[in-house]
C-alpha positions in Angstrom: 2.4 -7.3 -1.8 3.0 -6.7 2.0 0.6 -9.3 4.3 -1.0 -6.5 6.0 -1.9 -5.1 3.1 -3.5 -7.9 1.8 -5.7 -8.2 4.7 -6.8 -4.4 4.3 -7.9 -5.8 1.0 -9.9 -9.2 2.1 -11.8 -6.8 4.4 -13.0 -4.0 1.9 -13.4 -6.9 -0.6 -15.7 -9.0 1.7 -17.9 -5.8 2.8 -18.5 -4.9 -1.1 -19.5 -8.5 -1.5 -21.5 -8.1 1.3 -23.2 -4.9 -0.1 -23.6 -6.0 -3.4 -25.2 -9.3 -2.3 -28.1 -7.5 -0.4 -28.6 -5.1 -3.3 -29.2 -7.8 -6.1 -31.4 -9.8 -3.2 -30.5 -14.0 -2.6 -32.4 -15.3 -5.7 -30.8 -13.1 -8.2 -29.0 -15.1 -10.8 -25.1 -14.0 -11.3 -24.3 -13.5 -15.0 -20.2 -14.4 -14.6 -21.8 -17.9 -12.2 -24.6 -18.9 -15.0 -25.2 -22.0 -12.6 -25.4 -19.8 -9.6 -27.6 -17.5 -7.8 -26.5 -14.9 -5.0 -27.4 -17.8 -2.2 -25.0 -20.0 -4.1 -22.3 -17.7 -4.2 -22.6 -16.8 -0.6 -22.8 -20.3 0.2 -19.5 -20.7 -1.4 -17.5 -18.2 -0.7 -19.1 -18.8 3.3 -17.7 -22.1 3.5 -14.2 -20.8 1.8 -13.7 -18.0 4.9 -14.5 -20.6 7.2 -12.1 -23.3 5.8 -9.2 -20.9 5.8 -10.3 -19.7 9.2 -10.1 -22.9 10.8 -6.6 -23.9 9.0 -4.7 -20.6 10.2 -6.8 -20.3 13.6 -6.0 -23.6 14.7 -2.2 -24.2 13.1 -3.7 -27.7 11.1 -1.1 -28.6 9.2 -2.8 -31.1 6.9 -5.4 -31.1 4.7 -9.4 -30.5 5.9 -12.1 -30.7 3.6 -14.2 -27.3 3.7 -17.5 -27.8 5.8 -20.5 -28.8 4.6 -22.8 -27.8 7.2 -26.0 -26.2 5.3 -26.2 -23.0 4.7 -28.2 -20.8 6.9 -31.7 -19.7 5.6 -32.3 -17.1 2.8 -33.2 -14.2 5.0 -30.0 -14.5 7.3 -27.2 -15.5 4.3 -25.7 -11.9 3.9 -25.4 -11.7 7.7 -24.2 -14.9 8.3 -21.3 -14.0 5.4 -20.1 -10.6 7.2 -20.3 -12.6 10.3 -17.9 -15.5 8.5 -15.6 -12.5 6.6 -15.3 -10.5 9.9 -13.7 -13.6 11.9 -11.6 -14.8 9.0 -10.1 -11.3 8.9 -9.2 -11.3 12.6 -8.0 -14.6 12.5 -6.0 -13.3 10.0 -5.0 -10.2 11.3 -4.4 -11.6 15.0 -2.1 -14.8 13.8 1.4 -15.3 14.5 3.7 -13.6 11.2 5.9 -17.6 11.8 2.8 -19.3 11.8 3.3 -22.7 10.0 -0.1 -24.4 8.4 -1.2 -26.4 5.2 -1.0 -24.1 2.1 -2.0 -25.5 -1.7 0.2 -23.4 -3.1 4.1 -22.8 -3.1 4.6 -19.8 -0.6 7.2 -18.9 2.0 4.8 -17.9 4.4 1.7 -19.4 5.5 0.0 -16.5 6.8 1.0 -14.1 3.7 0.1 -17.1 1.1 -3.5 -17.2 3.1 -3.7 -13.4 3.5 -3.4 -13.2 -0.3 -5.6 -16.5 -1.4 -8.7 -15.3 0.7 -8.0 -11.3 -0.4 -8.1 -12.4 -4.0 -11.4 -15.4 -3.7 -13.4 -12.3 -2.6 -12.1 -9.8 -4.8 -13.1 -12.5 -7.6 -16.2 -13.4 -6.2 -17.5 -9.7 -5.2 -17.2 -9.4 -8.9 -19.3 -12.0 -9.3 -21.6 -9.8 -6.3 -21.5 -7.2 -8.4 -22.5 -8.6 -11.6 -25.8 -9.6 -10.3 -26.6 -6.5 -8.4 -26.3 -4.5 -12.1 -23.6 -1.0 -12.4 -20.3 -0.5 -12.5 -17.8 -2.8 -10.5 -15.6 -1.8 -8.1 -11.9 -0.6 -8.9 -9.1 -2.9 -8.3 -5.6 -1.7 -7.7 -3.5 -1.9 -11.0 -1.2 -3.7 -8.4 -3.2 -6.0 -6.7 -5.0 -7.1 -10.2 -1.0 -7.8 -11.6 -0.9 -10.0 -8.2 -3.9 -11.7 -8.6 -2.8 -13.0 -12.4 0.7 -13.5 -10.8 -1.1 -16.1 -8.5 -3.2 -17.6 -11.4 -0.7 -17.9 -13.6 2.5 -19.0 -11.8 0.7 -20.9 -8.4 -2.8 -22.6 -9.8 -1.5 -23.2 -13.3 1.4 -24.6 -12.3 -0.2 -27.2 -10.7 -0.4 -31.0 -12.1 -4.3 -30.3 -12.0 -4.0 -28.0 -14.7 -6.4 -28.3 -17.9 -4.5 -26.2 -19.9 -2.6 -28.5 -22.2 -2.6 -29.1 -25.8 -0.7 -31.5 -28.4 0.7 -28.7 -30.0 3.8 -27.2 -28.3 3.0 -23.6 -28.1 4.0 -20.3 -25.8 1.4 -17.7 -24.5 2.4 -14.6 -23.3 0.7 -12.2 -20.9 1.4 -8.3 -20.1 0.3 -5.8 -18.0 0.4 -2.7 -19.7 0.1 -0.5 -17.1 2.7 -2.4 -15.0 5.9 -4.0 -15.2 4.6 -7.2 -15.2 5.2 -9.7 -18.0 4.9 -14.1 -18.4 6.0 -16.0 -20.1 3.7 -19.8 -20.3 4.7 -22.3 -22.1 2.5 -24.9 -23.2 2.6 -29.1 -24.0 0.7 -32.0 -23.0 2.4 -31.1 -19.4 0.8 -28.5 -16.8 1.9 -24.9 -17.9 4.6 -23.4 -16.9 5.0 -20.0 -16.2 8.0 -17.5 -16.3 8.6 -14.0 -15.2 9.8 -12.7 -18.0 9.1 -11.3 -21.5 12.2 -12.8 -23.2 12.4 -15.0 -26.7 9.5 -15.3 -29.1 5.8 -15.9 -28.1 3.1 -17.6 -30.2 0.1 -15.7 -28.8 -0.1 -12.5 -26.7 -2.3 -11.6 -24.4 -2.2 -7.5 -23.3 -4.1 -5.1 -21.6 -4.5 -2.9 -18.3 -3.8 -5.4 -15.1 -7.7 -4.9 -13.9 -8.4 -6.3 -17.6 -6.1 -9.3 -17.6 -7.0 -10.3 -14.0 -10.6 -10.1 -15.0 -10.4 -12.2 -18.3 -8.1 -15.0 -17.2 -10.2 -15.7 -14.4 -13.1 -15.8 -17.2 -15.2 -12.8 -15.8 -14.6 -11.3 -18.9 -14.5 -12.3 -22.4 -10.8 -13.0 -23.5 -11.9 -10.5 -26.7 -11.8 -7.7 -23.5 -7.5 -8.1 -24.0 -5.5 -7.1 -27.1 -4.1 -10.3 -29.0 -1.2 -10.7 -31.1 -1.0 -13.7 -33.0 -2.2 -17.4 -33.0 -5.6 -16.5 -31.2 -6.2 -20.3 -30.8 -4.3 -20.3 -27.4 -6.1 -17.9 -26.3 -9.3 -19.8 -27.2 -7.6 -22.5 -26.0 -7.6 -20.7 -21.9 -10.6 -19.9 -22.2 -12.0 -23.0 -22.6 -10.0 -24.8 -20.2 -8.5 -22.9 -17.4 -11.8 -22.8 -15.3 -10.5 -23.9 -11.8 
C-alpha cells in the first residue's frame, strides 16, 4: 500500500478510536484487553503516537524507549489522545519521503514502514475502542486487513522474539479469500518463517475474508471465526502463543 494512503488510514483510524473511547466512557472494561480498561488503552496507544512521533520528527536513528510520563487525568484522556494522533499524523504527513530513522521491522522506507506500523496499531486498537463502546465495528478495507496480516505474519513473526515454536515440525498456511493473498509459515523450534506463496502441502489451513484473518491472528477474534483444514492443533497452537 501507497504511504499516503496509509496515513489517510492512521487518521480515520485514530478519530474512530477517538469516538469510540468517549462513547464506552474511561472506566469501561475492553472485552478483546481483559486486563484493560478504556484509560489503559488510551494510555497505550498515547504513548505509541508519541514514540513514533519523536523517532520520525526528529530523524533518531537508534532505539528510544517510549515515554513514561503519566498519563493525563481521566476527564482529559480522549483529548489528550486526538491531540497525540493529530501530531503524529502531521509529522507523518509533513516528513521527508528519504527520511532515514530506526525501524523494528525490515522495510525499505522508514517513513512508509512507520506510516503503515502506526495505521495498523490504531486500526487494531480502535477495535479494541469499539469493543467496549458495544455495536458493530468499523469496516476495514479487504486490502488494508490482507496488509495488516502481511505485516504480522512476514515482519513480527519473523522475528527471533517469536513464541510461536513447537517440537514438531509443522506448516500453517493462511488465505485470504477475498484476495490474492496466500502464506505459507513454516514451523520448528526456530522463529516462523513465512512465505508468499500457496505452493507444496500444508499441515493446517487457516481461510477466510482478509477483515476475518487480520482480526483472528491478532487474537480479537476467536481462531474458530476462520475456516480450518486439517491438524487444528496449530492453529491452537497461534493462538496460544502469538500474542505480541
Amino acid at each position: 500500500m501507497e504511504t499516503v494512503e496509509l496515513i489517510e488510514i492512521l487518521d480515520r483510524e485514530g478519530r474512530l478510536l477517538a469516538d469510540a473511547a468517549a462513547e464506552a466512557g474511561v472506566d469501561a472494561p475492553v472485552p478483546t484487553c481483559p486486563d484493560w480498561r478504556v484509560r489503559d488503552l488510551l494510555s497505550h496507544i498515547g504513548r505509541v503516537h508519541g514514540w513514533a512521533t519523536r523517532i520520525v520528527g526528529e530523524g533518531l536513528t537508534e532505539p528510544v524507549r517510549p515515554a513514561v510520563d503519566p498519563a493525563p487525568p481521566d476527564t482529559e484522556l480522549v483529548a489528550w489522545y486526538r491531540e497525540v494522533h493529530g501530531r503524529l499524523v502531521d509529522t507523518l504527513t509533513q516528513a521527508d519521503p528519504e527520511l532515514k530513522c530506526f525501524t523494528f521491522l525490515p522495510t525499505s522506507s522508514s517513513l512508509a514502514f512507520w506510516a503503515r506500523r502506526q495505521a495498523h496499531e490504531a486500526a487494531i486498537h480502535r477495535v479494541d475502542a469499539e469493543s467496549a463502546r458495544g455495536g458493530e465495528l468499523s469496516p476495514f478495507t479487504p486490502e488494508f486487513a490482507a496488509d495488516g496480516v502481511d505485516e504480522l505474519l512476514a515482519g513480527f513473526h519473523g522475528r527471533d522474539r517469536s513464541k510461536v515454536r513447537t517440537d514438531t515440525p509443522g506448516t500453517l498456511r493462511v488465505r485470504a479469500m477475498d484476495q490474492d493473498a496466500v502464506w505459507t509459515i513454516r514451523l520448528s523450534q526456530d522463529a516462523p518463517r513465512t512465505e508468499r506463496h500457496g505452493e507444496g502441502a500444508a499441515d493446517c489451513e487457516l481461510g477466510g475474508p482478509a477483515r476475518d484473518l487480520y482480526l483472528a491472528l491478532w487474537n480479537r477474534l476467536p481462531i474458530t471465526a476462520l475456516s480450518t483444514e486439517g491438524d487444528g492443533k496449530l492453529a491452537e497452537l497461534w493462538r496460544e502463543r502469538s500474542g505480541i
